[in-house]
KOLVEXTOR-467486 format. One record per atom (N, C-alpha, C, O): residue in three letters; x, y, z. Coordinates in steps of 0.001 Angstrom, whole numbers, plus 500000, padded with zeros to 6 digits. Each point is the difference from the previous one (the first is absolute). Last residue first. Example, Ala and Ser with C-alpha at 12.3 -4.5 7.8 and 13.67 -1.06 7.14 Angstrom:
KOLVEXTOR-467486
SER512850497750507080;SER500820501190500060;SER499230501090500730;SER500509501108500169;ALA499781493172499761;ALA499110501190500000;ALA500900501200500000;ALA501036499981500665;
***
This chain:
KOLVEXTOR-467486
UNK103208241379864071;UNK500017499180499071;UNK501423499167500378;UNK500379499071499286;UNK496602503924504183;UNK501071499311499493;UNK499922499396498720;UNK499008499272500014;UNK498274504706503137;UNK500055499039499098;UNK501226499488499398;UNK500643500795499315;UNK497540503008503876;UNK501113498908499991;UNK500053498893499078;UNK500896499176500185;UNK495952504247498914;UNK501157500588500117;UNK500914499340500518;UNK501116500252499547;UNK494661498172500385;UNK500405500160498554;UNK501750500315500057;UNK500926499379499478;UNK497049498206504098;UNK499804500896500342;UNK500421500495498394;UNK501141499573499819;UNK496665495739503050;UNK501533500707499215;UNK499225501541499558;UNK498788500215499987;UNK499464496968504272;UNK499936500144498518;UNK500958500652499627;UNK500705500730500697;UNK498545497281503841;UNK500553499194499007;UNK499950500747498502;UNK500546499429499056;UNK497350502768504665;UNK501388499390500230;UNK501034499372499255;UNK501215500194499996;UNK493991499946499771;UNK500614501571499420;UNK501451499911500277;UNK500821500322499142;UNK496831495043500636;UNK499786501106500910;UNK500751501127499541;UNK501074499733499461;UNK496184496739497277;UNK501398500527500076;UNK499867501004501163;UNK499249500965499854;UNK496804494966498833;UNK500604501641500201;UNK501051500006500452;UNK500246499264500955;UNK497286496370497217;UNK501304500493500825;UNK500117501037499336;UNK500458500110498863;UNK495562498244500304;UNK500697499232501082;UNK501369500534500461;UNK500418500008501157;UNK497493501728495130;UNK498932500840501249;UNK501133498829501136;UNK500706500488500882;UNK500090498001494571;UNK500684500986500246;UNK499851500493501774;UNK500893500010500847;UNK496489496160496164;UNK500950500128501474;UNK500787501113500756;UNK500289500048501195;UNK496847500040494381;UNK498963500136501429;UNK501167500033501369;UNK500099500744500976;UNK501595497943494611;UNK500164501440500480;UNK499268499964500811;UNK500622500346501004;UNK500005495909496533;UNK500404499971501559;UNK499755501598499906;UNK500429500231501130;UNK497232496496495097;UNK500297500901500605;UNK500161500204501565;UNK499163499799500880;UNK501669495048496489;UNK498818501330500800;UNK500866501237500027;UNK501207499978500241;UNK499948495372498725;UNK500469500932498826;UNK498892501182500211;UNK499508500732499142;UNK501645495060503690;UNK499224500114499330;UNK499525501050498383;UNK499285499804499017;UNK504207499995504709;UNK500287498513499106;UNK499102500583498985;UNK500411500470498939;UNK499134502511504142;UNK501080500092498693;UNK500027499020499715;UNK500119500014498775;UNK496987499498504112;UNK499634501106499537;UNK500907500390498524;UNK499650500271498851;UNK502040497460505220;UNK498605499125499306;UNK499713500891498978;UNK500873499705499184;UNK501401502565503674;UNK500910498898498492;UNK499443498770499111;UNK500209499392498950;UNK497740503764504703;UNK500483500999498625;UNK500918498989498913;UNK500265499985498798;UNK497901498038505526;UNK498938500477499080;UNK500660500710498605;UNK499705499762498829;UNK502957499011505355;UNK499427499022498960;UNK498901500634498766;UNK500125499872498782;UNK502313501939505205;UNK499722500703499101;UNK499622498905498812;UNK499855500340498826;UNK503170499276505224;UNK497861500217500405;UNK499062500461498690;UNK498790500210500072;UNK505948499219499728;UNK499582498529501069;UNK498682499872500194;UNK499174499111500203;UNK502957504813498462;UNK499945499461498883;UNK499267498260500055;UNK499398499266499217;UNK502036505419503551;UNK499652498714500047;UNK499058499345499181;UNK498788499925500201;UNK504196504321500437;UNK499179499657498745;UNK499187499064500061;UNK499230499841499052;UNK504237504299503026;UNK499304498400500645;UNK498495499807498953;UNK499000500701499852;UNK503025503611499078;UNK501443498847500348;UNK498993498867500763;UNK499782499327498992;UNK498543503224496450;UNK500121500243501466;UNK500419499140500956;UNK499682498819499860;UNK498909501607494971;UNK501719500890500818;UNK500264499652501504;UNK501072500068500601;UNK496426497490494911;UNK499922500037501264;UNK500928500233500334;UNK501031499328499999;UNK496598500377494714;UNK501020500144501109;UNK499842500335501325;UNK499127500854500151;UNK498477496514495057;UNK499688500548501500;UNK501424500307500577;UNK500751499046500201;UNK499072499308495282;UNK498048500512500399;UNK499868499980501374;UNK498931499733500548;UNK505086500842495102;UNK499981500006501464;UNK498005500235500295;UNK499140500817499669;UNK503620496690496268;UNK498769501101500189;UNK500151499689501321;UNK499907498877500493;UNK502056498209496533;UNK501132501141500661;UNK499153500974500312;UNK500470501111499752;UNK497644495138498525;UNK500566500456498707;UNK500606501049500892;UNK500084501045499355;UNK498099495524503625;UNK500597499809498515;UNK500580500710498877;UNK500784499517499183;UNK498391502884505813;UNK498870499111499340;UNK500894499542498897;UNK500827500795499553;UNK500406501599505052;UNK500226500090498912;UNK499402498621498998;UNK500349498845500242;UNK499690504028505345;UNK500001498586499199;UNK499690500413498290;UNK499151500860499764;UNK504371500707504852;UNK499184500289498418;UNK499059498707499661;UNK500425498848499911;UNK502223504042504688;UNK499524498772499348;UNK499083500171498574;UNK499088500781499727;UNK504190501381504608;UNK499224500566498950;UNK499933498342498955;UNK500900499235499655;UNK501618501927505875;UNK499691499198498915;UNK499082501069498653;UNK499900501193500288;UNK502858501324501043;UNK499534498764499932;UNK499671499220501271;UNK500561500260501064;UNK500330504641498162;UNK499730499930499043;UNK499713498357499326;UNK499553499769498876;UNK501110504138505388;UNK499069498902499674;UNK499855499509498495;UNK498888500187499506;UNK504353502931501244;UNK500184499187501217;UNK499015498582499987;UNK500312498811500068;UNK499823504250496140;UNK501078498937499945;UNK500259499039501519;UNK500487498882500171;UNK494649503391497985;UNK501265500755500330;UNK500865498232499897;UNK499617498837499874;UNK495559500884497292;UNK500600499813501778;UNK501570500587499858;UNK500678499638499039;UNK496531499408496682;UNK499515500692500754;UNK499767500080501667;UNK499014500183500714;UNK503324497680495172;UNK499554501079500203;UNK499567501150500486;UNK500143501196499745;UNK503323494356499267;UNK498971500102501514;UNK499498502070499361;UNK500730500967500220;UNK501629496268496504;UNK499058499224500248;UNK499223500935501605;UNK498809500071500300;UNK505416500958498003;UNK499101500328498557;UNK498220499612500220;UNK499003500487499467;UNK504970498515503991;UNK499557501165500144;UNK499457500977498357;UNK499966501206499756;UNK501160493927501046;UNK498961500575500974;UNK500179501059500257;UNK499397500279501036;UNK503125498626496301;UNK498624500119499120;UNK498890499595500905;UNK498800499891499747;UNK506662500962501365;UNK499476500858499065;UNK498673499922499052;UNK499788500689499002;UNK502901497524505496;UNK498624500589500264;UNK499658500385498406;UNK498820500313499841;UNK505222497659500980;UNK500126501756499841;UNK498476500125500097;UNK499564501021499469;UNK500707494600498251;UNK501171500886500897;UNK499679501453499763;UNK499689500712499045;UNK497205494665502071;UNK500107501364499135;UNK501047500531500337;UNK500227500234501187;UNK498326494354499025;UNK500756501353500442;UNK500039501146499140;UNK500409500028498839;UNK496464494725502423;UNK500631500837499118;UNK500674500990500581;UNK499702500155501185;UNK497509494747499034;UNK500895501685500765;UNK501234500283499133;UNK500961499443499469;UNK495948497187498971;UNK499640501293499829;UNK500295501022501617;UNK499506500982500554;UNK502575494216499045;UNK499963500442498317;UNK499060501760499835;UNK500394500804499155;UNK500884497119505567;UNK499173499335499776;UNK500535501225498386;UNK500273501197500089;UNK502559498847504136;UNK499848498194498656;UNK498878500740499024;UNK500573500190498927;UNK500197502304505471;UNK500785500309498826;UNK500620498840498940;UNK501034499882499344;UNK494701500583503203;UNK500320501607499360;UNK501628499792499118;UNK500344500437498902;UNK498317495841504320;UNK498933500224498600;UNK500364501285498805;UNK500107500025498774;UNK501975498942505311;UNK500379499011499211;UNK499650500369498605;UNK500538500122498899;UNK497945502423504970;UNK501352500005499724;UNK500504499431498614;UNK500595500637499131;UNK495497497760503294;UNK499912501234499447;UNK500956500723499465;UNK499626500573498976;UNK501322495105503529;UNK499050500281498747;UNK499839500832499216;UNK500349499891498824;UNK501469501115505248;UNK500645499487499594;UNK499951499150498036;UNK500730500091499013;UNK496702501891504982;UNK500599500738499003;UNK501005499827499259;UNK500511500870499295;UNK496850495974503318;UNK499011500852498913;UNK500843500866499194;UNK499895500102498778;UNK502273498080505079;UNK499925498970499039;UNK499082500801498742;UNK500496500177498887;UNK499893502366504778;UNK501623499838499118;UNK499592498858498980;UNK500279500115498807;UNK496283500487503932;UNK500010501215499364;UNK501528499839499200;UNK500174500298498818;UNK499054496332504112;UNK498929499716499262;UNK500034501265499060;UNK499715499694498842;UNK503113500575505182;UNK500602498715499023;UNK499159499980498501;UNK500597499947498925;UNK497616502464505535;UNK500683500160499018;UNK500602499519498725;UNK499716500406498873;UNK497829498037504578;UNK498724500487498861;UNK501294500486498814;UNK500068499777498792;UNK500387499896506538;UNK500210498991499055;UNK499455499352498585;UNK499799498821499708;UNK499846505518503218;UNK501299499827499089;UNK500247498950499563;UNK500792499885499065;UNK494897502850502729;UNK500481498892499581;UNK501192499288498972;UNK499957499461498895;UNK498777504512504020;UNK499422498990500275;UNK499581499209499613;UNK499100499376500562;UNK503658504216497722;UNK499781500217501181;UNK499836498786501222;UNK500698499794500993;UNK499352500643493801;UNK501055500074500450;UNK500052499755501912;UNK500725499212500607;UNK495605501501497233;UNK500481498631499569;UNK501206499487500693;UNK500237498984500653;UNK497998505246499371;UNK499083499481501037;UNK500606498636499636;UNK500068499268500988;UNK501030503563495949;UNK501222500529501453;UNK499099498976500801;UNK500766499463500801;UNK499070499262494760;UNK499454501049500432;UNK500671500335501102;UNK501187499673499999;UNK501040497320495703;UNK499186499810501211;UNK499639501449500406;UNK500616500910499445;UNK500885497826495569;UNK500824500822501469;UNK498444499660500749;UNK498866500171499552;UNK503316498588495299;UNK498613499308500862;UNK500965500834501459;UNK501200499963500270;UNK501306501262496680;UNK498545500489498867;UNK499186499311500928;UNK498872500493500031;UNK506624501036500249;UNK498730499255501177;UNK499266500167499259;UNK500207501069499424;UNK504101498939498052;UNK499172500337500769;UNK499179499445501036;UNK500058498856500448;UNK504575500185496900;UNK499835500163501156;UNK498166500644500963;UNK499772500066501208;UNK501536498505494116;UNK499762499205500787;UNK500374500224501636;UNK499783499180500892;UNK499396504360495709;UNK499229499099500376;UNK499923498922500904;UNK499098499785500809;UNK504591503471497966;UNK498792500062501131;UNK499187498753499821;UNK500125499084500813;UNK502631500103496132;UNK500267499802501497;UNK499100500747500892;UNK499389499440500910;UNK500226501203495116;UNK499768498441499715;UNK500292500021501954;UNK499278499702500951;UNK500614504591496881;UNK499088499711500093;UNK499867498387500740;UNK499054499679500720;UNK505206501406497870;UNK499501501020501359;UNK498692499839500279;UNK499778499862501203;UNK501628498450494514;UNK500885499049501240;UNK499652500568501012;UNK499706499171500861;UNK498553503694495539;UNK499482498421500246;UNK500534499445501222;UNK499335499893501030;UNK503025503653497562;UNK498417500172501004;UNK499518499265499902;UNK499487499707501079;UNK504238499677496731;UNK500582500077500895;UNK498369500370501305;UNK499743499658501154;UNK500006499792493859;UNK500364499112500825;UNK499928499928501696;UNK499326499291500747;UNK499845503702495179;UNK499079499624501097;UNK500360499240501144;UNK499575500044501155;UNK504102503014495574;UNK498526499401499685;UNK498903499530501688;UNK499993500564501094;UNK504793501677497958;UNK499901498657500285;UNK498616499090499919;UNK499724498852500347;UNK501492505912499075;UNK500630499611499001;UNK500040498349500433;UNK500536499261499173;UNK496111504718501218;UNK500230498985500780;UNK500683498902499226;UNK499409499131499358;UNK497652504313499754;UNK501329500448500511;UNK500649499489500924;UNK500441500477501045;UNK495259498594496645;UNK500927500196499293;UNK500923500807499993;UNK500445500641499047;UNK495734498447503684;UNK500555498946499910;UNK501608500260498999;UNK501079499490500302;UNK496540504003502816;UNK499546499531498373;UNK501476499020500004;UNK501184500241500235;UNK498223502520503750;UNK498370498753499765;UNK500131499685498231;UNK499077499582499301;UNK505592501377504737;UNK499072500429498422;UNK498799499304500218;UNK499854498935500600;UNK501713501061504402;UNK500675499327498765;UNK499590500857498569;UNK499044500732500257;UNK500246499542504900;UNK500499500783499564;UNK500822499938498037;UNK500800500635499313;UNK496029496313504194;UNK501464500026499587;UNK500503501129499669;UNK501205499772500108;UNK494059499499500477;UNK500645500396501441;UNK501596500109500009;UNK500680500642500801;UNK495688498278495419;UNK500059501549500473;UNK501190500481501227;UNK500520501086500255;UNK498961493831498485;UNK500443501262498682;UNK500028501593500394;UNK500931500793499866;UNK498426494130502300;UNK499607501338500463;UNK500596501396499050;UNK500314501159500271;UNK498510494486497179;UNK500672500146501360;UNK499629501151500333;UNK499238500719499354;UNK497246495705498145;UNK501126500865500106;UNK500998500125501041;UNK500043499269500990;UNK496332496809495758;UNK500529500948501370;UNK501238500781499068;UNK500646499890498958;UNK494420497746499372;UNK501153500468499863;UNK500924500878501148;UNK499687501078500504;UNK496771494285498308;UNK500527501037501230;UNK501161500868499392;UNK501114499485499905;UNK494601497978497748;UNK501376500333499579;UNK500084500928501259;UNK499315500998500225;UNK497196494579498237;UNK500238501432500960;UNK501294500656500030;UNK500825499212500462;UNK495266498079496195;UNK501522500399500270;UNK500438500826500793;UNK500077501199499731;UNK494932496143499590;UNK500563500970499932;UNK501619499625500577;UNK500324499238500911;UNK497140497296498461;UNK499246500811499232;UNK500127501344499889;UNK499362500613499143;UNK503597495650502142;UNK499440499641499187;UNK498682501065499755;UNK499431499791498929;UNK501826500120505767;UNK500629499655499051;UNK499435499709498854;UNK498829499647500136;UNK499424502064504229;UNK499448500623498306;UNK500986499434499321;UNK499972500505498878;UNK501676498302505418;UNK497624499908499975;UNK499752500523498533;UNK499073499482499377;UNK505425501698501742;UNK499759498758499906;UNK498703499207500038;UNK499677498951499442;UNK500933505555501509;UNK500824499513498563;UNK499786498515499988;UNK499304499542499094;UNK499463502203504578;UNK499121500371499350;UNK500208499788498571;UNK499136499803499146;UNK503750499205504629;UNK499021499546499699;UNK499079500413498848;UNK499624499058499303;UNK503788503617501804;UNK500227498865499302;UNK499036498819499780;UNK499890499407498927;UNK499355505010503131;UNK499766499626498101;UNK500950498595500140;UNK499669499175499148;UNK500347501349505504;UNK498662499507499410;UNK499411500327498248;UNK499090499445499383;UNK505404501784502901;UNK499664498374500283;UNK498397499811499279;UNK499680499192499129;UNK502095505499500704;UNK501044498704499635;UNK499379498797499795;UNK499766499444498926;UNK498819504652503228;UNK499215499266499212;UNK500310498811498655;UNK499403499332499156;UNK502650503539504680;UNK498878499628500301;UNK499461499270499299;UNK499350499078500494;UNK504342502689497923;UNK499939499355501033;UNK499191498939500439;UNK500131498776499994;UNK499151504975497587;UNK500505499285499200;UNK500122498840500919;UNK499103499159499941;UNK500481504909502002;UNK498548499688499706;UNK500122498801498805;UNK498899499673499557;UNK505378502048502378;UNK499400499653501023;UNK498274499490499741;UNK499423499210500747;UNK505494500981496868;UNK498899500646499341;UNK498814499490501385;UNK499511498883499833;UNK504294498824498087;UNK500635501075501550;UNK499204501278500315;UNK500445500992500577;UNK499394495532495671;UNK499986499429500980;UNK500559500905501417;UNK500457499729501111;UNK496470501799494694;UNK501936499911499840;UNK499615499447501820;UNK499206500486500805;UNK497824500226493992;UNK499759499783501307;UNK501564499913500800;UNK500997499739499326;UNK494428500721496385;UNK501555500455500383;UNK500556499940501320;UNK499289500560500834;UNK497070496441495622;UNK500357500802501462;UNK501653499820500186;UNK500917499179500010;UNK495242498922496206;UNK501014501023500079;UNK500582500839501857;UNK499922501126500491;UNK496861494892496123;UNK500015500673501439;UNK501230500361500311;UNK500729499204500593;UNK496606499375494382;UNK500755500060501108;UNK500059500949501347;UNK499510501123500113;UNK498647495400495447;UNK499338500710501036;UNK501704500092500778;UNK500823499128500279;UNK499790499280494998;UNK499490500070501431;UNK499857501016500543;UNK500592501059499791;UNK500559499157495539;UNK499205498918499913;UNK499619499903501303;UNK498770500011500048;UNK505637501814499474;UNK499188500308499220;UNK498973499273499869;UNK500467499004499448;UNK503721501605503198;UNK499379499355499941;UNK498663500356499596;UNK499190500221500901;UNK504625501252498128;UNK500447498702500130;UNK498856499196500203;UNK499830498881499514;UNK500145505879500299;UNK499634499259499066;UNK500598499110500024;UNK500402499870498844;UNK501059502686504343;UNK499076499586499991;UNK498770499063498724;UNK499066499227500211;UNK506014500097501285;UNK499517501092499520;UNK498646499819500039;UNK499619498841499838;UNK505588499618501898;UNK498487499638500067;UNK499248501184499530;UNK500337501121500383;UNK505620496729499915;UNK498765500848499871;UNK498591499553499623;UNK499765499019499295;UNK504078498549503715;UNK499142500192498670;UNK499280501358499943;UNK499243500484500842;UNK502887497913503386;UNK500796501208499171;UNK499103499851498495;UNK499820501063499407;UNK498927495957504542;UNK501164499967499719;UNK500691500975498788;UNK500966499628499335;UNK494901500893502624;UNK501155499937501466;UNK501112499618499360;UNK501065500452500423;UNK496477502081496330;UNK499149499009500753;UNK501333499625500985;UNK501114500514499900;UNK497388504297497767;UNK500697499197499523;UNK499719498426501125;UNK499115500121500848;UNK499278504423495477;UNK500407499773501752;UNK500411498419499737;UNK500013499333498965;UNK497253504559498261;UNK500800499229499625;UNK500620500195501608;UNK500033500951500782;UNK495064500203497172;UNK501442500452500380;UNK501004499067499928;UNK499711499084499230;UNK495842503161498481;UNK500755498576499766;UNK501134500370500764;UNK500827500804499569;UNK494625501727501511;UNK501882499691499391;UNK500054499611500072;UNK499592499489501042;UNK495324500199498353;UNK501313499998501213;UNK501171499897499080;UNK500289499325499012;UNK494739502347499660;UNK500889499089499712;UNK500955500479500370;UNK500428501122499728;UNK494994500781501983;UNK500981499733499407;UNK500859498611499757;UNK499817498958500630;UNK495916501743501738;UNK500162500263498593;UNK500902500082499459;UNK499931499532498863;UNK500126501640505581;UNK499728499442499798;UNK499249499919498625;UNK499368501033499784;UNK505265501718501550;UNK498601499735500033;UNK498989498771499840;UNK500556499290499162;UNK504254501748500466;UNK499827499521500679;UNK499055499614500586;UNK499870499083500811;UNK502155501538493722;UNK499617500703501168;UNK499359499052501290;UNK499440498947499697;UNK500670501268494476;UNK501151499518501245;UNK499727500760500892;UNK499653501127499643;UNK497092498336496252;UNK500787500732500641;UNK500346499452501364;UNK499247499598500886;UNK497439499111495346;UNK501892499262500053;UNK499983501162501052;UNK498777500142499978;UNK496356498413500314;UNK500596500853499542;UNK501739499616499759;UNK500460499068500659;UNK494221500628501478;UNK500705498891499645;UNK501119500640498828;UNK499486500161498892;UNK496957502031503689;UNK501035499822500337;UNK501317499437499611;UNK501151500246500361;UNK494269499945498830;UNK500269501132499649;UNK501661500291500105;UNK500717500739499325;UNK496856495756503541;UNK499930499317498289;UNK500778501670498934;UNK500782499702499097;UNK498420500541505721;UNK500964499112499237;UNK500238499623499035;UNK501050499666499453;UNK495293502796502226;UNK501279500999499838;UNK501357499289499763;UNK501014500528499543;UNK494028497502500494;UNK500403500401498836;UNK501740500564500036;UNK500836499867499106;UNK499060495815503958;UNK499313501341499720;UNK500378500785498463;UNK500968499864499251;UNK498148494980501368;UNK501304501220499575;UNK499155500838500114;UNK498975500175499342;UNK499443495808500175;UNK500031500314501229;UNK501319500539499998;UNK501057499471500345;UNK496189498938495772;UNK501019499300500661;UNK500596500249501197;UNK500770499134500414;UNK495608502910498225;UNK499371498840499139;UNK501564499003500173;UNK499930498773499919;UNK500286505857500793;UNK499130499713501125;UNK499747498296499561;UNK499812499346501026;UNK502897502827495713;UNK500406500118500995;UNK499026499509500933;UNK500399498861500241;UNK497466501802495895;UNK501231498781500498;UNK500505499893500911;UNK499779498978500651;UNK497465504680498662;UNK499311498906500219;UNK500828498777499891;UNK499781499043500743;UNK502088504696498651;UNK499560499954501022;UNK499483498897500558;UNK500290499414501044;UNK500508501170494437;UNK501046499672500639;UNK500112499781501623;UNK500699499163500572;UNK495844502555496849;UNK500298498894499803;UNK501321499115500700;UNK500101498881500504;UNK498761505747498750;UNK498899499531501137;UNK500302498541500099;UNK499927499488501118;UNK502792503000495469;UNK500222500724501976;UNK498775498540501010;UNK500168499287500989;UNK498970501287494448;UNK501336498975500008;UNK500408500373501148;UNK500297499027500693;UNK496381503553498188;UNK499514498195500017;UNK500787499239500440;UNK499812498984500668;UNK501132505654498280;UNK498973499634501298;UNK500212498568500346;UNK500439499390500975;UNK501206501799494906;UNK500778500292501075;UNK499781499851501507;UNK500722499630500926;UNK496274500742495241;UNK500635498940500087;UNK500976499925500748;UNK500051498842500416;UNK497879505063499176;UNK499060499008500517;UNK500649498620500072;UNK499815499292500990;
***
C-alpha cells in the first residue's frame, strides 16, 4: 500500500512540474542515444587541434549537430543554424561537429590505426571547407538574375568564416561518434543528426532526418530553454524508410 502511495505521488510531481510521468521514470545513469539518456562523453576536437569533450560543457543547454560541409542537406542549412546560433547565444551552446567523407575513402573507421593521428584529416576537413559553397543561388537566380550573384559569394563567404573561427566547430575524426551518436539512419543518410542535450548530459530530443529547418522550429528551443518535455516533438520528424538503419548494417 505504501508503495502505491509513493508511485502516485511522484506522479503527481511529475505533472506538478511538467515532466511526463514516462520521463520522470526515466530519469536514470545509463549512457545511451535515447532520449533520457546520458550522452557519450565524446571526445573531438576544435579547428585548432585541442581536444574537446563533452563534459566540457557541463551545466549548458546544448545543440549538438553532426554535420560535413560537402553534405548536400547540411548545406542547406549552413547559413541559417548559423543564425540561429547566434539568436540563442548565451542560452544554448551550439556545437557543429563535422566530418569527412569517411565511408567514401577507402580508409580504416577506427581512429586508432592511424599512426599520424587526426591531424592530417583535420587539415583536409579545413580546406574543403574553405573551399565550399554553403550559400548557392537557385538555377532561376542564376538564370535571371546574375547580378545578385556577387551577394551569394559575399554570404558565403561569412558562412565560411563562421564554421571555421567560431570556438564550437568542432571535428570528429574518422566519423567515430557520429557514428555512436546517429542511431537510427543508414550511413548514406546518416547527417545531418542533431542532439539537444539538457545540463546534466540528458539527451531530450534527437532529430535524424536530413532537412531539419531549425529556422522554423523556434518553438522546441523555446521549449528547451525552458526545461519542457520535447518528446511530443519526436511525431515532427518521421524517419523515411529510406533513411533507417538496418540492425544488421549497423556500424560501431
Amino acid at each position: 500500500m505504501r508503495k502505491g502511495w509513493i508511485g502516485f505521488a511522484a506522479v503527481c510531481c511529475a505533472v506538478m512540474l511538467n515532466i511526463s510521468p514516462s520521463r520522470a521514470a526515466d530519469e536514470n545513469t545509463k549512457t545511451g542515444t535515447d532520449i533520457g539518456d546520458i550522452a557519450p562523453n565524446f571526445e573531438v576536437y576544435d579547428m585548432n587541434g585541442n581536444k574537446v569533450t563533452l563534459k566540457d560543457y557541463k551545466g549548458k543547454k546544448l545543440f549538438v549537430n553532426f554535420w560535413g560541409w560537402w553534405c548536400p542537406p547540411c548545406i542547406r542549412e549552413a547559413e541559417a543554424l548559423m543564425h540561429v546560433a547566434k539568436k540563442y547565444e548565451g542560452k544554448i551552446e551550439f556545437l557543429f561537429v563535422g566530418v569527412t567523407t569517411f565511408y567514401r575513402d577507402n580508409k580504416p573507421l577506427d581512429p586508432k590505426e592511424f599512426a599520424d593521428g587526426f591531424a592530417p584529416e583535420l587539415a583536409e576537413f579545413k580546406t574543403g571547407l574553405l573551399k565550399a559553397k554553403l550559400v548557392r543561388p537557385d538555377s532561376t537566380t542564376i538564370k535571371m538574375h546574375p547580378e545578385l550573384l556577387p551577394q551569394f559569394e559575399t554570404r558565403n563567404k561569412v558562412v565560411v568564416d563562421y564554421y571555421m573561427t567560431s570556438k564550437n566547430s568542432l571535428f570528429d575524426f574518422r566519423g567515430y561518434w557520429e557514428r555512436q551518436f546517429r542511431a537510427e539512419t543508414n550511413e548514406r543518410y546518416g547527417i545531418p543528426v542533431t542532439y539537444l542535450i539538457d545540463g546534466e548530459g540528458r539527451i531530450q530530443l534527437d532529430v535524424n532526418p536530413n532537412d531539419q529547418y531549425w529556422d522554423k522550429n523556434d518553438d522546441i528551443l523555446t521549449d528547451f530553454i525552458a526545461g519542457k518535455d520535447l518528446s511530443s516533438y519526436v511525431a515532427r520528424f518521421p524517419i523515411p524508410p529510406h533513411h533507417q538503419r538496418k540492425p544488421e548494417t549497423a556500424q560501431k
